[in-house]
C-alpha positions as YAML, in Angstrom:
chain: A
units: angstrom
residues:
- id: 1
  name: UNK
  ca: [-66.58, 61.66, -2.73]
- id: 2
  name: UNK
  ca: [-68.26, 59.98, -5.95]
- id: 3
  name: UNK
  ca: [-67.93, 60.74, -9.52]
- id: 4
  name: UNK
  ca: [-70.44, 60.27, -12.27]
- id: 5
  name: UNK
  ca: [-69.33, 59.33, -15.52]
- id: 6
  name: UNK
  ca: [-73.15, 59.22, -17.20]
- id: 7
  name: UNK
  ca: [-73.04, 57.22, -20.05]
- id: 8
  name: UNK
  ca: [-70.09, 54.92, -18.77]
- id: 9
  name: UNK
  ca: [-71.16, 51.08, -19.53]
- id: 10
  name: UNK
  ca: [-72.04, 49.57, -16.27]
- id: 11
  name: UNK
  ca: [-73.84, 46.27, -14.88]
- id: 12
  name: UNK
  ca: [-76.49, 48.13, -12.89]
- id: 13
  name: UNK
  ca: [-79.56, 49.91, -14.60]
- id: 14
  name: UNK
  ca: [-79.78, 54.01, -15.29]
- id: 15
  name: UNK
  ca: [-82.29, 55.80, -13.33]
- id: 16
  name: UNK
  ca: [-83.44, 58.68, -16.32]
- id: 17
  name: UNK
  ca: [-85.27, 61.62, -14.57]
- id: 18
  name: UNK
  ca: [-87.62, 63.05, -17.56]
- id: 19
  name: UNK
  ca: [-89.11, 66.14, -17.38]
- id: 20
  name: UNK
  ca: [-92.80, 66.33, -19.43]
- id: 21
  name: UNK
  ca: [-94.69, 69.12, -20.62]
- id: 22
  name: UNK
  ca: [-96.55, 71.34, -18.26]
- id: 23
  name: UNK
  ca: [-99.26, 72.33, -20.62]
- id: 24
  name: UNK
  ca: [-98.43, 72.19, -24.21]
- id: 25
  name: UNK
  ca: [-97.61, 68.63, -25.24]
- id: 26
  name: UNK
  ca: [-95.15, 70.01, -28.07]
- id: 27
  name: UNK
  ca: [-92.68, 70.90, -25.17]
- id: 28
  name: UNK
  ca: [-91.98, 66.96, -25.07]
- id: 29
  name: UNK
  ca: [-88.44, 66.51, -26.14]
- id: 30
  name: UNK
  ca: [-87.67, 64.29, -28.93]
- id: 31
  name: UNK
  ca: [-84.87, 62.63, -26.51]
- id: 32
  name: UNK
  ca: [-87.83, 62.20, -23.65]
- id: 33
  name: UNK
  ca: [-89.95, 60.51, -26.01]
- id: 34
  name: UNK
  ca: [-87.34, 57.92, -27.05]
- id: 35
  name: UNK
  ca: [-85.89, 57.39, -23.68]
- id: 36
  name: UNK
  ca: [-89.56, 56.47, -22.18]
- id: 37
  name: UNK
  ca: [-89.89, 54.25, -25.23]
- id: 38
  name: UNK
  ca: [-86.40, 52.62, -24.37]
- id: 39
  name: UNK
  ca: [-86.30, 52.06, -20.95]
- id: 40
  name: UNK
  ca: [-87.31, 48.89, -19.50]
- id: 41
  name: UNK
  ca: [-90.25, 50.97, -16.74]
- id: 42
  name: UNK
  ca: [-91.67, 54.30, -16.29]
- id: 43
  name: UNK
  ca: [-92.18, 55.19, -12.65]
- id: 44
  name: UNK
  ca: [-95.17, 57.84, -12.59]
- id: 45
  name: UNK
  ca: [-96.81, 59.65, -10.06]
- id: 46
  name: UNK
  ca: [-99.83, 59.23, -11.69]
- id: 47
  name: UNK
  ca: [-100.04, 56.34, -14.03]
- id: 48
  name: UNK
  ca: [-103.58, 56.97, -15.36]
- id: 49
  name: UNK
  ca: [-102.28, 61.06, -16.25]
- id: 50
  name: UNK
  ca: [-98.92, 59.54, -17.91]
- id: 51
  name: UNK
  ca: [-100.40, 56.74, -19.73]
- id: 52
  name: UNK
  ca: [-102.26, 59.50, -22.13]
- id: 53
  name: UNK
  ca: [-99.32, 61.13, -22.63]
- id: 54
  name: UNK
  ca: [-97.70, 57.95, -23.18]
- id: 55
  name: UNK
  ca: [-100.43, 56.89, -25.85]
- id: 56
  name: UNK
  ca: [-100.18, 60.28, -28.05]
- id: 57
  name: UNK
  ca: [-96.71, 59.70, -28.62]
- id: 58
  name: UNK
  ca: [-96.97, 55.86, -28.81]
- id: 59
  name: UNK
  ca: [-95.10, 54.62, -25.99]
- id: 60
  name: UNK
  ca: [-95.90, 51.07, -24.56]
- id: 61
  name: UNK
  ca: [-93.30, 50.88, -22.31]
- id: 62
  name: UNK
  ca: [-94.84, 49.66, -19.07]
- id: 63
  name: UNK
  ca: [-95.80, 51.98, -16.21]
- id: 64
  name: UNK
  ca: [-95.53, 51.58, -12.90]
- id: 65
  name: UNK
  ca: [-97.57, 53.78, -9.48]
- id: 66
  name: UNK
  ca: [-94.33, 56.04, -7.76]
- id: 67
  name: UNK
  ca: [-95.53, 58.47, -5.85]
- id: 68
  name: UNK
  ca: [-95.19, 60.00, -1.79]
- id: 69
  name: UNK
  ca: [-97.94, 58.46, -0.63]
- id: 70
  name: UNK
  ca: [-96.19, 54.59, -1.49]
- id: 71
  name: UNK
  ca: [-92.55, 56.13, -2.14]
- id: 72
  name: UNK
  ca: [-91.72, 54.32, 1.56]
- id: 73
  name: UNK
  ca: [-93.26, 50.55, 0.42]
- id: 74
  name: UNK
  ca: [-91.78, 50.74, -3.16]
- id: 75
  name: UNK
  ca: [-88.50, 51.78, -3.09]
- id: 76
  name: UNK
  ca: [-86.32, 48.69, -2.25]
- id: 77
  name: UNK
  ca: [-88.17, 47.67, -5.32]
- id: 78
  name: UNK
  ca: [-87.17, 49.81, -7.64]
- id: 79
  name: UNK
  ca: [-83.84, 49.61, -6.12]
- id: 80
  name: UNK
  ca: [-83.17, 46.08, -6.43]
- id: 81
  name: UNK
  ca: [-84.68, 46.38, -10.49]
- id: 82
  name: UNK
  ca: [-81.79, 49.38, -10.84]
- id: 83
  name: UNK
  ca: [-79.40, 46.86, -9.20]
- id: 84
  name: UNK
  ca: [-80.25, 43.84, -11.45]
- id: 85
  name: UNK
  ca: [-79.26, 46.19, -14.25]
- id: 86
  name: UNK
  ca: [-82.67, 47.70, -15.62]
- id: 87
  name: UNK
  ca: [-83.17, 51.19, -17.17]
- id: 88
  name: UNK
  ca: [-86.02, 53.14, -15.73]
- id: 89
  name: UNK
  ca: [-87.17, 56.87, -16.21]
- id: 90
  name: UNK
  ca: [-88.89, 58.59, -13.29]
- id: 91
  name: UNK
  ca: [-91.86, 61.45, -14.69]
- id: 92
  name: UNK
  ca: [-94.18, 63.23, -12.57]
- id: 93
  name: UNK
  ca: [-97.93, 64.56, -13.67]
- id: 94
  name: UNK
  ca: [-95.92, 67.44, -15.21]
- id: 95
  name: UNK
  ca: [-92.83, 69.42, -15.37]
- id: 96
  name: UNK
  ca: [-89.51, 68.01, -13.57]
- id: 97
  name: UNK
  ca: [-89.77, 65.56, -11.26]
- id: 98
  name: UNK
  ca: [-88.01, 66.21, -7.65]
- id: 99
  name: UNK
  ca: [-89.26, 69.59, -8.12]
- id: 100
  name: UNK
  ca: [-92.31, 70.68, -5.71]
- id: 101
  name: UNK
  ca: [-93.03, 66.80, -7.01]
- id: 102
  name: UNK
  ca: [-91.88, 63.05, -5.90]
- id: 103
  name: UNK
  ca: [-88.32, 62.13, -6.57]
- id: 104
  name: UNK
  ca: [-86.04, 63.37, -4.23]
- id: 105
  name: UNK
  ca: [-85.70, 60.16, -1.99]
- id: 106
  name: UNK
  ca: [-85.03, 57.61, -5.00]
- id: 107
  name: UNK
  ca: [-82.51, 60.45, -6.44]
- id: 108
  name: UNK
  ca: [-80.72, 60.17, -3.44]
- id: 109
  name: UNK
  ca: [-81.03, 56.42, -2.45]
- id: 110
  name: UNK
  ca: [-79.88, 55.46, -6.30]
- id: 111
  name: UNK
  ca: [-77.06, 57.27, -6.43]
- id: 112
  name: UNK
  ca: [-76.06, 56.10, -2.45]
- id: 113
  name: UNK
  ca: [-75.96, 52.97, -4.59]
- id: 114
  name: UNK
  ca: [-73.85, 53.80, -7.48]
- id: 115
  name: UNK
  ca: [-76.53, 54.09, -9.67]
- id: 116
  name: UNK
  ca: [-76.44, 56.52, -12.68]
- id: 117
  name: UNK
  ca: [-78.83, 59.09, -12.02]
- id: 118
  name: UNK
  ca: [-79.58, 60.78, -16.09]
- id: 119
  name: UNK
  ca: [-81.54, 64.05, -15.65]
- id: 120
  name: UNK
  ca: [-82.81, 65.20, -19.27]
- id: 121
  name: UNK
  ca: [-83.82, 69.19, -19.56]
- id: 122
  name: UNK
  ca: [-87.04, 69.62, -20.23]
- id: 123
  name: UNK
  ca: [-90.29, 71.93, -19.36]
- id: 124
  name: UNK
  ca: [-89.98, 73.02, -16.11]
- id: 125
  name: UNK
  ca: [-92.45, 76.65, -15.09]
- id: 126
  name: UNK
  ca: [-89.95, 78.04, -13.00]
- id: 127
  name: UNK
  ca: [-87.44, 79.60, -16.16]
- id: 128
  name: UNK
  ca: [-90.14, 79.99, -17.84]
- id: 129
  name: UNK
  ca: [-92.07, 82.65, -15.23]
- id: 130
  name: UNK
  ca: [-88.65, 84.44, -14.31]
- id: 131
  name: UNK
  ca: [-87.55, 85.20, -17.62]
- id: 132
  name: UNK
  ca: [-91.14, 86.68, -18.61]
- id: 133
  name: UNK
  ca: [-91.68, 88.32, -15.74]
- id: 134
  name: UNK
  ca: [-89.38, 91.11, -16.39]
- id: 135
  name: UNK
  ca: [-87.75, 91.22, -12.37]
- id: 136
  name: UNK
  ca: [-84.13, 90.72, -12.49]
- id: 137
  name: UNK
  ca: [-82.59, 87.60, -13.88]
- id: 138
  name: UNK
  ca: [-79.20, 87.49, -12.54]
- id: 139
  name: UNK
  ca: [-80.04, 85.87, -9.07]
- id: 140
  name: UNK
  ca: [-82.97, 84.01, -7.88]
- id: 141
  name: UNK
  ca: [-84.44, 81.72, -5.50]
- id: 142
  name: UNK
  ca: [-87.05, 79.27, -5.96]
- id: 143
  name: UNK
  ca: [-88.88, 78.42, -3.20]
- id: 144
  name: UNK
  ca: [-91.47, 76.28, -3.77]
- id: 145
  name: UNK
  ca: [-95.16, 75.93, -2.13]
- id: 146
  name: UNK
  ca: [-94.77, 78.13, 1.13]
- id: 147
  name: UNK
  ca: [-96.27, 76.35, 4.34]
- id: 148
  name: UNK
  ca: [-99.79, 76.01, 4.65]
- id: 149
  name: UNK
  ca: [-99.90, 76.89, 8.67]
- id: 150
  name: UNK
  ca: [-100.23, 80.73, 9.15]
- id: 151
  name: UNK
  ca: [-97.07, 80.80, 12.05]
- id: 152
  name: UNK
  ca: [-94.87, 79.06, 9.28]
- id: 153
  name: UNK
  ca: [-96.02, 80.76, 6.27]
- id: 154
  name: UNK
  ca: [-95.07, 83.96, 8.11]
- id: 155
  name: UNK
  ca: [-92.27, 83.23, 9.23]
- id: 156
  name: UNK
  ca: [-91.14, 81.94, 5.91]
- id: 157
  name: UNK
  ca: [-91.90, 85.39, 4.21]
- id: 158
  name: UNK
  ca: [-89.84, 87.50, 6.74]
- id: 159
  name: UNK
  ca: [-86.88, 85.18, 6.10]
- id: 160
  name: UNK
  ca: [-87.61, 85.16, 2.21]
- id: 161
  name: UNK
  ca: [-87.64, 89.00, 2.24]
- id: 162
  name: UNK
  ca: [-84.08, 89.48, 3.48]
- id: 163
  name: UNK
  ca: [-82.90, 87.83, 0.26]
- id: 164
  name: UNK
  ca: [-81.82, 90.55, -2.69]
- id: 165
  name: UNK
  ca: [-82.73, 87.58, -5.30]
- id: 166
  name: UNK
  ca: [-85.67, 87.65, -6.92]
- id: 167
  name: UNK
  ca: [-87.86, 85.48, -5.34]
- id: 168
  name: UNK
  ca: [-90.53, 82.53, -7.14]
- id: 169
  name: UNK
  ca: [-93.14, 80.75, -5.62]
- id: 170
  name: UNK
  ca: [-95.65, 77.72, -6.55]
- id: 171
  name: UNK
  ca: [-99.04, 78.07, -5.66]
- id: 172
  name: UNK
  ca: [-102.36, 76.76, -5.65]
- id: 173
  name: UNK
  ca: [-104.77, 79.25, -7.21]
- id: 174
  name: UNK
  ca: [-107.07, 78.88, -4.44]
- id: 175
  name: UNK
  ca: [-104.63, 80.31, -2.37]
- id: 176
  name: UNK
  ca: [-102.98, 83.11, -4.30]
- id: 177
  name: UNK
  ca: [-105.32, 85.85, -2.65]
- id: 178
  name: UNK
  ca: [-104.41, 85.18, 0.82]
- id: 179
  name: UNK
  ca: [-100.54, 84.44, -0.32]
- id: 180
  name: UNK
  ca: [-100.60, 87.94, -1.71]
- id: 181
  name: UNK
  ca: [-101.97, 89.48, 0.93]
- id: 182
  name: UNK
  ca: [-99.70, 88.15, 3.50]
- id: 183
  name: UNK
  ca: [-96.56, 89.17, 1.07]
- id: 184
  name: UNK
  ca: [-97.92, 92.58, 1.04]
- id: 185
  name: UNK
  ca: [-98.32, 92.64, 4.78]
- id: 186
  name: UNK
  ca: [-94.78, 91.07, 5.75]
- id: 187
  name: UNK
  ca: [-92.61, 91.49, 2.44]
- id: 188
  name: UNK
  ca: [-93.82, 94.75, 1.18]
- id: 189
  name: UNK
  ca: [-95.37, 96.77, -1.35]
- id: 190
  name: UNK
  ca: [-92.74, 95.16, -4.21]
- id: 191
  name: UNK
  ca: [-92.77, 94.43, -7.59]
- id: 192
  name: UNK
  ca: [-94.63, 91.02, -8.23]
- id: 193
  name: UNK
  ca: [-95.53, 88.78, -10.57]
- id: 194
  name: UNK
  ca: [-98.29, 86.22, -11.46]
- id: 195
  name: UNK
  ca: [-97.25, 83.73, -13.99]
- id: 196
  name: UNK
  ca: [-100.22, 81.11, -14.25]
- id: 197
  name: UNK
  ca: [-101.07, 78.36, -17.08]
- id: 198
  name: UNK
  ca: [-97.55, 78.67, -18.72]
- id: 199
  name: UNK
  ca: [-97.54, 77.10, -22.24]
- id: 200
  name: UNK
  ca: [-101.43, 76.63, -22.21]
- id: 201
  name: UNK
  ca: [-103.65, 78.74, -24.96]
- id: 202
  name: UNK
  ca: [-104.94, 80.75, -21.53]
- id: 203
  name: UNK
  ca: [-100.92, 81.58, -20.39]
- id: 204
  name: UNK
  ca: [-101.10, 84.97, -18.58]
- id: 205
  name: UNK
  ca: [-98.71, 87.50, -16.75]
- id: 206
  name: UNK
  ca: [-100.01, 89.78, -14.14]
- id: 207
  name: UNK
  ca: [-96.99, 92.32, -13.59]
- id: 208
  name: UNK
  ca: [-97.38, 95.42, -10.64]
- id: 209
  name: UNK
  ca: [-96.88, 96.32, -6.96]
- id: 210
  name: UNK
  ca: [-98.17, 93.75, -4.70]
- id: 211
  name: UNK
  ca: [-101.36, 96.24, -3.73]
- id: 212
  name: UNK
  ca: [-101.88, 96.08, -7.31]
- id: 213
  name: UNK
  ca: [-102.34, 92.78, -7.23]
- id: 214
  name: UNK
  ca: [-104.14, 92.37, -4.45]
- id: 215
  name: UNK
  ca: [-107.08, 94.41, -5.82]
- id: 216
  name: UNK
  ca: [-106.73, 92.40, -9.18]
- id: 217
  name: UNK
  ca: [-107.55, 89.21, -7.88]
- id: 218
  name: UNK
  ca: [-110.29, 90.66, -5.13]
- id: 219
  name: UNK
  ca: [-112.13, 91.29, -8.64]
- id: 220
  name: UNK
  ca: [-110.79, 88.34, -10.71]
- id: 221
  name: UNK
  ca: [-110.41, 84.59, -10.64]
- id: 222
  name: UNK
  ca: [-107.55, 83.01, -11.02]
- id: 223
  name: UNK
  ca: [-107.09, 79.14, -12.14]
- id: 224
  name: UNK
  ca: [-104.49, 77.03, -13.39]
- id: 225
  name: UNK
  ca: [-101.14, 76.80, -11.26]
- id: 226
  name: UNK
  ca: [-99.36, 79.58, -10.54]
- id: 227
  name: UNK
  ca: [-95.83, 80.98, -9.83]
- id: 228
  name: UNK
  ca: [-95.49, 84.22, -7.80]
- id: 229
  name: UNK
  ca: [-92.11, 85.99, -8.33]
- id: 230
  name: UNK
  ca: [-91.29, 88.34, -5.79]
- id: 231
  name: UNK
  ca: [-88.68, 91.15, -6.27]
- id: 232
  name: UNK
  ca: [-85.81, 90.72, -4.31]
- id: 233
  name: UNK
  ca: [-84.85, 93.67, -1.28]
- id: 234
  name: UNK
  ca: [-83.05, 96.44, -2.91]
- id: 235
  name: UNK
  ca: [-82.26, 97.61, 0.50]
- id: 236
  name: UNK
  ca: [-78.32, 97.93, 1.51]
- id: 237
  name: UNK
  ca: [-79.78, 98.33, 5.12]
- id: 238
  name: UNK
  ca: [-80.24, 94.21, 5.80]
- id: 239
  name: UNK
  ca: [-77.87, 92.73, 3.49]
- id: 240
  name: UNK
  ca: [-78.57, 88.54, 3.62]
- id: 241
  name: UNK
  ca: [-74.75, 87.96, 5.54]
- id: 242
  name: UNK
  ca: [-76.16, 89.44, 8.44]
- id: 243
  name: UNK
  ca: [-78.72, 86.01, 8.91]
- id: 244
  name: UNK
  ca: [-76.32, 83.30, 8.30]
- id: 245
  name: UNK
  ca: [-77.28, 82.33, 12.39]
- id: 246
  name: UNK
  ca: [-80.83, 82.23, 12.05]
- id: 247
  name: UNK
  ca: [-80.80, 78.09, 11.73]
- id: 248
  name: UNK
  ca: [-78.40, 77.81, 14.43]
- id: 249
  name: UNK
  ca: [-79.64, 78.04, 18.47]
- id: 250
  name: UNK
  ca: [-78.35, 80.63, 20.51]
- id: 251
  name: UNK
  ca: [-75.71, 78.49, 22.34]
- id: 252
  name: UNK
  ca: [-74.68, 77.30, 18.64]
- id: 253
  name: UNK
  ca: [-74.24, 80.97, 17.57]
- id: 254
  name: UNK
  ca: [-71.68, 81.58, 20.46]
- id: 255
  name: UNK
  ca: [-69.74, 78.56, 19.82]
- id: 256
  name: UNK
  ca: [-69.16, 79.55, 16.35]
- id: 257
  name: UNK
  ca: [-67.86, 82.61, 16.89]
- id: 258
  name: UNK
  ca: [-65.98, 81.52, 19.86]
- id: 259
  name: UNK
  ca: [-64.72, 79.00, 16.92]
- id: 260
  name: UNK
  ca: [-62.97, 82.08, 15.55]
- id: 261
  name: UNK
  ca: [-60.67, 83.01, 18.88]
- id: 262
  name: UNK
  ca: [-63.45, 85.48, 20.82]
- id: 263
  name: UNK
  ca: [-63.71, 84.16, 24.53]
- id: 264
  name: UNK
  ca: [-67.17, 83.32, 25.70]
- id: 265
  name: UNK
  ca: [-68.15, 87.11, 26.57]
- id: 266
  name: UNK
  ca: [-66.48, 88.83, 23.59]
- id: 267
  name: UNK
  ca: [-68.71, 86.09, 21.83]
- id: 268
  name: UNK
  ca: [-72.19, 86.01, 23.69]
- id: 269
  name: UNK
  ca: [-72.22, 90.44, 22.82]
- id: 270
  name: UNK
  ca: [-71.52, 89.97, 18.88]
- id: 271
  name: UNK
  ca: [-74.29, 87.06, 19.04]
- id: 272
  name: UNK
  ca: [-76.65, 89.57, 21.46]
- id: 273
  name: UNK
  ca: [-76.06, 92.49, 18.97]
- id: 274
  name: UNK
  ca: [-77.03, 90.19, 16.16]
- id: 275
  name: UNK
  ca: [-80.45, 89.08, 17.58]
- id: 276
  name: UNK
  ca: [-80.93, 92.26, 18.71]
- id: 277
  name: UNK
  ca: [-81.27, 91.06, 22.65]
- id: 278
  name: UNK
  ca: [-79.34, 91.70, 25.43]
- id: 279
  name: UNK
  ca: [-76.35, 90.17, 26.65]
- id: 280
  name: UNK
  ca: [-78.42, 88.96, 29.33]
- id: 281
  name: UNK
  ca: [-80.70, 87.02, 27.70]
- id: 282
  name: UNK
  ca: [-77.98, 85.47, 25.93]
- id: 283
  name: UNK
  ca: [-76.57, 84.16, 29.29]
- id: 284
  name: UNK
  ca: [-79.86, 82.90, 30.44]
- id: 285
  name: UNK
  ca: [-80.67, 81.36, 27.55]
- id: 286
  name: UNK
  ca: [-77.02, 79.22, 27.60]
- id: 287
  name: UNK
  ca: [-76.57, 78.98, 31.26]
- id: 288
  name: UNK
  ca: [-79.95, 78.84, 33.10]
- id: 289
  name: UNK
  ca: [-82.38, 77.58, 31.13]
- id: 290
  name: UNK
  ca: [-80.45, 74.67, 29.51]
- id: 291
  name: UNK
  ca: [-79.46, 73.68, 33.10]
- id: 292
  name: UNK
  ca: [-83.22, 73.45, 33.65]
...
């Protein structure tokens, strides 16, 4: 167990994760501004993109490369700087870092060392496309960039439409036809929503059913980054309880319900009935094959 007191004094560094605009440079917080200008480095994915945000509001704090491709050969670095006690901010290209972006692994390695990890709130496209696109507000998932590899991507989508959230995606525009095509073909004819260029002077929502949208951008191009917000399944027919197994393997699905007093056949039936295979299969799968 660890607690974080934030703004305790300590005699390591602060590791500030800050959040900058993903279009309209007035979204830059006044606090963002003055922590880049305070602390003592700026990790950036990109240092040539952050050093002209860094010149328009003045900053000459000193940058340094942090991105996935070097995150490996840099990070005992930045490490042993947090250690000796300096202050450094972490910013990606835009938006929040650690978010579809670099980040997670120093996150998790500085606070494994008791470093202060500071997120500021900031621009971010993700609360931004939800509460625009008129789908429900009240739960949601955010997925991310969906695989690239057509097995994965579908299989992804089934397991996404299960989920009575609303769901929001990230994705490239040169993808978004073939994205919406597969959602119509394994989520459904739902509600959805393209939110692209959020912020920008071009910012644009394209609300209908999926087959909507589908013949929309068949006669339209689409460019700038978008989100795709999915609504969530309305149906009381596969409620999302019934696929808490689907991570676990077949032998790992018995043992947890034999975890809750069932004996091994009382247990291989309620995980055959939930995979919809026979109890035979079940057997085999636990008791034949694994002995192969």
């Amino acid at each position: 167990m660890q607690i974080q007191s934030s703004y305790e004094e300590s005699d390591k560094g602060k590791l500030y994760i800050v959040p900058t605009p993903i279009g309209n440079l007035d979204d830059m917080t006044f606090r963002a501004v003055q922590t880049l200008k305070n602390v003592d480095l700026i990790l950036a994915e990109d240092t040539r993109h952050t050093q002209k945000l860094l010149s328009h509001f003045s900053i000459t704090t000193r940058l340094l490369s942090f991105h996935q491709h070097n995150t490996a050969a840099r990070m005992q670095d930045v490490l042993e700087r947090l250690l000796e006690g300096k202050d450094l901010a972490l910013v990606s290209d835009a938006g929040m870092p650690a978010i579809s972006d670099p980040g997670y692994e120093l996150v998790k390695e500085a606070i494994l060392q008791d470093v202060q990890v500071i997120t500021l709130p900031g621009a971010n496209a993700v609360l931004p496309a939800l509460v625009g696109s008129g789908l429900p507000t009240e739960e949601f998932l955010f997925y991310g960039f969906l695989p690239r590899k057509q097995k994965a991507k579908t299989d992804e989508l089934v397991r996404l439409s299960k989920y009575p959230a609303t769901i929001i995606l990230y994705e490239s525009p040169f993808r978004v036809k073939e994205t919406l095509r597969q959602i119509e073909k394994h989520v459904g004819n739902r509600q959805v929503v393209i939110s692209r260029e959020i912020s920008k002077i071009h910012e644009q929502y394209i609300r209908g059913t999926c087959q909507e949208l589908v013949e929309w951008v068949e006669e339209h191009a689409i460019k700038g980054e978008c989100c795709i917000l999915i609504e969530g399944n309305m149906s009381t027919e596969a409620p999302i309880d019934n696929i808490w197994w689907e991570s676990l393997s077949i032998a790992a699905h018995v043992q947890t319900y034999e975890a809750t007093g069932l004996t091994h056949k009382e247990a291989m039936k309620k995980a055959a009935t939930d995979r919809q295979i026979t109890k035979r299969d079940v057997y085999r799968k636990i008791h034949i094959e694994s002995d192969n």
